[in-house]
C-alpha positions in Angstrom: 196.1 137.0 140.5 199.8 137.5 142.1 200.2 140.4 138.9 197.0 142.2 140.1 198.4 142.1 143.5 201.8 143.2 142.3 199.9 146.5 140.9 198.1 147.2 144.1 200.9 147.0 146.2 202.8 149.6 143.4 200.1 151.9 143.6 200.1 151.6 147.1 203.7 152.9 147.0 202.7 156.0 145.6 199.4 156.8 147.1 200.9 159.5 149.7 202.3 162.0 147.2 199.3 161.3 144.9 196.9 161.8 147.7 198.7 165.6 148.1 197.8 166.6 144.8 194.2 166.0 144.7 193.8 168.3 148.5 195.2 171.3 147.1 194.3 173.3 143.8 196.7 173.9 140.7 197.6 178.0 142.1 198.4 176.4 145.4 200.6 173.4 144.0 203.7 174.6 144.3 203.4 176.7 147.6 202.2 173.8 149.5 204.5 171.6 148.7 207.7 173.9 149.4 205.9 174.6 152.9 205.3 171.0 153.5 208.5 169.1 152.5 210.0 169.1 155.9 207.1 168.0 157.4 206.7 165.2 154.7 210.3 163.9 155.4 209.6 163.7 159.1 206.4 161.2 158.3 208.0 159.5 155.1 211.7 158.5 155.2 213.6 158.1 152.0 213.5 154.6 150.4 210.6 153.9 152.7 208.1 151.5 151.2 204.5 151.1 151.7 202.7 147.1 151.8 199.6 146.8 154.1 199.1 143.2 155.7 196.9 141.7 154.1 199.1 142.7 150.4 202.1 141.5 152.0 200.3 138.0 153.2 199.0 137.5 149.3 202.1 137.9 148.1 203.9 135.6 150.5 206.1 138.3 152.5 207.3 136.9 156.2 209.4 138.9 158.6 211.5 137.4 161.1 212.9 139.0 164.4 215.9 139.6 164.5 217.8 138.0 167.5 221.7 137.4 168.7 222.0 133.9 168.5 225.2 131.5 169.6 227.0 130.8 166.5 230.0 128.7 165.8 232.4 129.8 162.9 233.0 127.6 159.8 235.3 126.3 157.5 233.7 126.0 153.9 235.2 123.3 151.7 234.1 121.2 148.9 232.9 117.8 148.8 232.9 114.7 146.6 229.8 112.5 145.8 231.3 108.6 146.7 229.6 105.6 146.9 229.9 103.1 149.9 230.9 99.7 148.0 229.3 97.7 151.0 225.8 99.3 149.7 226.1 98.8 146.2 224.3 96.4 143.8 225.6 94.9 140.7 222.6 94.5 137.7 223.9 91.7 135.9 223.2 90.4 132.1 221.4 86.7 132.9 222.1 85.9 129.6 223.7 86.9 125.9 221.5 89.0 123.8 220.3 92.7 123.7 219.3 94.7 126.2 215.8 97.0 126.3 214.9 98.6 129.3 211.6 99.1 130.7 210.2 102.7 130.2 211.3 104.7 133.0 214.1 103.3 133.6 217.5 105.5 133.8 219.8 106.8 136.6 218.3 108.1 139.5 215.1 106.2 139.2 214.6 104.4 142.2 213.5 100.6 142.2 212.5 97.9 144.2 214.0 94.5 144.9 213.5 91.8 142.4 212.0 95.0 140.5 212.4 94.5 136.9 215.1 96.8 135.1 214.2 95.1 131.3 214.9 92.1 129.2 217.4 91.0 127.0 216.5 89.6 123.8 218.3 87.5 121.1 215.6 87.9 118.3 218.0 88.6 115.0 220.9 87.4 115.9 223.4 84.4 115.1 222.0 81.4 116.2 218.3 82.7 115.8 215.8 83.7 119.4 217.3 81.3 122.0 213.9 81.8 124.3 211.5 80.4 121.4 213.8 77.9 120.2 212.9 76.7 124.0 209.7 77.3 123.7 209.3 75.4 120.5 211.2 72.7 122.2 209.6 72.3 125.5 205.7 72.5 123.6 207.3 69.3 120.8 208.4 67.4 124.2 205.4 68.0 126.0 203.4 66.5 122.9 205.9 63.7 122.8 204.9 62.1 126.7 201.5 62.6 125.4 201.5 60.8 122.7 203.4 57.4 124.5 201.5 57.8 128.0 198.8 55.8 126.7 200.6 53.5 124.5 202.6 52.9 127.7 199.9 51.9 129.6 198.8 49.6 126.8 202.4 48.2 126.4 203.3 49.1 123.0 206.5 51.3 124.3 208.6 49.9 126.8 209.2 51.8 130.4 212.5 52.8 129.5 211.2 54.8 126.1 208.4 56.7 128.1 211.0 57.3 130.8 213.7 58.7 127.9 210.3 61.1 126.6 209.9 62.2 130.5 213.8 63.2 130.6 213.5 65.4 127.6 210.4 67.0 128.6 212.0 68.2 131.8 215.2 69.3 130.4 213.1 71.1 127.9 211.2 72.7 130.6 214.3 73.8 132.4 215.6 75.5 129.0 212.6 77.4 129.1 212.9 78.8 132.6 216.3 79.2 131.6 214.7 81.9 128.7 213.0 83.7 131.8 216.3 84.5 133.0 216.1 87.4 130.0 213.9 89.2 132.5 216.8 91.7 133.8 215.9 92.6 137.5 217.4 94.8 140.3 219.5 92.6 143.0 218.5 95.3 146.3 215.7 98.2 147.1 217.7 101.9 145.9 219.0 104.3 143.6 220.2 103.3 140.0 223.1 105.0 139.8 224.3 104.5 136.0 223.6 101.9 133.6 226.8 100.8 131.8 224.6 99.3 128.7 222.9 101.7 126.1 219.1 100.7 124.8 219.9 97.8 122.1 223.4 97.5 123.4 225.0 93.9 123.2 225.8 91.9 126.3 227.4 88.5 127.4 226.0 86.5 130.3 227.3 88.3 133.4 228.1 91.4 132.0 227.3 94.1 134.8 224.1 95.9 133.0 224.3 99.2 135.9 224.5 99.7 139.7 222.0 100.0 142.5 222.7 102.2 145.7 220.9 101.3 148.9 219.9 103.6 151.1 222.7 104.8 152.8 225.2 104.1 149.9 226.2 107.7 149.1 228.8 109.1 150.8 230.5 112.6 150.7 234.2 112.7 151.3 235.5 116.4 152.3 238.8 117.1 152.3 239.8 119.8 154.9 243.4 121.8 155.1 245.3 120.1 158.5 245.5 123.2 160.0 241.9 124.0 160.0 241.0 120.2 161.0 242.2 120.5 164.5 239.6 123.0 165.0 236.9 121.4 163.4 233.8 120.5 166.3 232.8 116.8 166.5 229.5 117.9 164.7 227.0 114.9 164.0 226.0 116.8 160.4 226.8 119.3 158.6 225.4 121.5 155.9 225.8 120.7 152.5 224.7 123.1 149.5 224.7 121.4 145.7 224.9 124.2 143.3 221.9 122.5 141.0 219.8 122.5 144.0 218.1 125.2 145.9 217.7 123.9 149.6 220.8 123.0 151.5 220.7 119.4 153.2 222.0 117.9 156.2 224.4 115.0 156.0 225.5 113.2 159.2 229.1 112.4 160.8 230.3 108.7 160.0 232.1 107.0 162.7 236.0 107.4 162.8 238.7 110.1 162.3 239.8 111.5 159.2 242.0 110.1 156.9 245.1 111.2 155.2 244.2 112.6 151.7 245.7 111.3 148.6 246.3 115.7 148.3 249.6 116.3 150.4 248.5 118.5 153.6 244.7 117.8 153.5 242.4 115.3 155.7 239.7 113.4 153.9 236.6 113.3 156.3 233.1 111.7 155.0 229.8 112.1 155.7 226.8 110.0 154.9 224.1 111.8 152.7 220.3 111.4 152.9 218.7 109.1 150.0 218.9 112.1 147.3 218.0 110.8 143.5 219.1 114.1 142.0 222.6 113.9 142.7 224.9 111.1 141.2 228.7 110.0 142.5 231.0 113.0 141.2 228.6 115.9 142.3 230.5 118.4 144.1 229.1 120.1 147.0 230.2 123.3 149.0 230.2 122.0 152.4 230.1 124.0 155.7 231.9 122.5 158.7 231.8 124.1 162.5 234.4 124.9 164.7 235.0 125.0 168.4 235.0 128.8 168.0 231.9 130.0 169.0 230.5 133.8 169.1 227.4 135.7 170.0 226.5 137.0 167.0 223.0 138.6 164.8 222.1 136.3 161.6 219.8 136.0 159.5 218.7 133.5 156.8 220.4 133.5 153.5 217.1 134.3 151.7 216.9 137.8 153.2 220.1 139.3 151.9 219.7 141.1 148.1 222.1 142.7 146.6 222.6 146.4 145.0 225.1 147.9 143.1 227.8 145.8 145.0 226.2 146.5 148.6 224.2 143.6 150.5 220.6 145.0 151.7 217.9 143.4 154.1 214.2 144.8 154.3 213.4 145.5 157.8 209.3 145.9 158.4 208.7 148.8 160.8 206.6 147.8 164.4 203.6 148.3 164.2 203.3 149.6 160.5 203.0 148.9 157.1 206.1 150.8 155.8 209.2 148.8 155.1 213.1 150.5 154.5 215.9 148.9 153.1 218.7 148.6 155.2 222.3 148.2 154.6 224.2 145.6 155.9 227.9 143.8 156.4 227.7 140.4 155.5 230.0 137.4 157.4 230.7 134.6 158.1 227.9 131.5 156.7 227.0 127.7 157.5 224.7 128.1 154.0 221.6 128.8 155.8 222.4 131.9 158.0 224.5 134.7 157.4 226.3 136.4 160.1 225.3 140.3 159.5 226.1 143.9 161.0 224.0 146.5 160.6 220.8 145.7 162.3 219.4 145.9 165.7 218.1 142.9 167.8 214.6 143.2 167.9 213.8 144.5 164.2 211.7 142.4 162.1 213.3 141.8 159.0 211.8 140.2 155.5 212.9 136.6 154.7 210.4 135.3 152.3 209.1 137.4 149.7 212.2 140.0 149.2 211.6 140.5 145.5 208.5 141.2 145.5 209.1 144.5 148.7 212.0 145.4 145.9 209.7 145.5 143.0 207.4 147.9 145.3 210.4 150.0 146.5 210.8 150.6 142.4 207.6 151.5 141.3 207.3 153.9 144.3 210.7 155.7 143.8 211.2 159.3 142.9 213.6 160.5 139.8 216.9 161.8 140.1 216.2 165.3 139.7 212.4 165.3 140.4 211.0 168.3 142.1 207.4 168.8 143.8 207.7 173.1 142.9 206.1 173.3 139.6 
């Protein structure tokens, strides 16, 4: 469906000069054209491009108006994936064995508290399976009380020897419950942020199996040059842009000033990031941080500037039309969303979504080097 669209919206480009050809004969061709060139030019400016509405809305196209807007100049840095240690959860081995995790299971997955992460078995190993060596224990003690509850009633074992049976019965039982401490579960509600224990891998009771981050637990720390600091606004959130990611996401201000950086002549300031399972603790982020210098200023979203042959380009819809032109343009300053720009007016309606797809036309309807109408 989209490619048929696609091939409408190329013909479409071209239906002008083809509509010329089929008005005037073969003897006429090239006289008409040489006559009507200038008047052509006037109707059809160069790199103009031709979508009609209802084309432009299949396709997903959207325009924007282009307005000055207040906009406050930034410092790009780069940013550091941390984790807060007071929202961090320790998976622990219960016991000695080998681990297998549940299906699913692997960093970034997020679990539940009390969620179960997998088991840990001893089957094979030294010492033969601990848990049925309880189980085998606790169903031979069980039998055991059964067998001298009624010779106790009847007097043929003494109090003491039932009591003795009674003992190991619930010591048995305890083993066992013991054995469902093989069950390996997640201590709070987050993230899993790594898991220090390959499949099959050995591990001793108490050996930390992986980590859980809460909500909350991630933290970026940006480290910004001194000089530029003391311009910095006190912004609750900034924009942060992961290279692996396409949208850029908010993260908010924590409370305090900047600290000294372990780099000589930087300040380490950190934000707290939304709950994000794609990214891990080392991910580095370019961050973009206001300042207290603000300027009037036209931008435009990020997702309307192309590029060609070195030169940034918008697509700017004309009112009350279905041509489009391509329009070059200066770009500035950024906060990885909008891009400060010169080159267009207030008031023109420029294409934000969809910008391939007005390029692809602009192609198909383009004229040769070289290419004359005079035959």
């Amino acid at each position: 469906m989209l490619s048929s669209l696609l091939m409408v919206v190329m013909a479409g480009c071209g239906a002008h000069e083809g509509h010329g050809h089929e008005q005037h004969g073969h003897e006429q061709h090239g006289h008409e054209h040489g006559e009507g060139a200038d008047k052509e030019s006037e109707g059809h400016h160069d790199g103009e491009i031709e979508i009609e509405d209802a084309q432009a809305e299949a396709l997903g196209i959207k325009v924007e108006k282009v307005c000055a807007v207040d906009f406050a100049a930034q410092v790009k840095a780069s940013g550091e994936v941390v984790y807060n240690p007071s929202n961090q959860g320790v998976i622990s081995a219960p016991m000695a064995g080998r681990i297998s995790y549940d299906r699913g299971v692997s960093a970034g997955v997020k679990v539940g508290r009390g969620e179960r992460i997998g088991v840990i078995s001893t089957a094979g190993m030294a010492g033969g399976d601990q848990l049925q060596a309880a189980r085998i224990d606790y169903e031979a003690a069980k039998k055991e009380v059964e067998r001298l509850e009624p010779l106790r009633r009847e007097g043929i074992v003494t109090v003491g020897e039932y009591n003795q049976a009674l003992a190991d019965l619930e010591r048995a039982k305890n083993n066992l419950r013991g054995g469902a401490g093989s069950v390996v579960t997640s201590p709070i509600s987050g993230v899993i942020s790594n898991l220090a224990v390959g499949e099959g891998g050995y591990v001793n009771a108490g050996d930390v199996v992986g980590m859980i981050i809460g909500e909350g637990g991630m933290t970026l720390r940006v480290d910004v040059a001194v000089g530029d600091s003391y311009n910095l606004a006190s912004a609750e959130t900034v924009k942060v842009k992961f290279a692996h990611l396409a949208e850029v996401v908010e993260a908010k201000a924590m409370p305090g000033k900047g600290k000294a950086s372990t780099a000589p002549g930087y300040v380490s300031m950190y934000y707290q990031l939304p709950e994000m399972g794609n990214v891990v603790a080392g991910s580095f982020a370019e961050v973009y941080l206001p300042t207290n210098t603000v300027e009037r200023v036209v931008a435009v979203p990020r997702s309307a500037i192309t590029e060609m042959m070195g030169r940034k380009m918008v697509y700017v819809k004309e009112k009350d039309s279905d041509h489009y032109r391509r329009v070059a343009v200066t770009a500035g300053g950024t906060d990885g969303e909008m891009v400060v720009v010169t080159g267009l007016q207030e008031g023109e309606m420029v294409v934000t979504e969809g910008v391939t797809f007005v390029r692809l036309a602009e192609n198909a309807g383009a004229v040769p080097q070289g290419h004359s109408h005079n035959h």
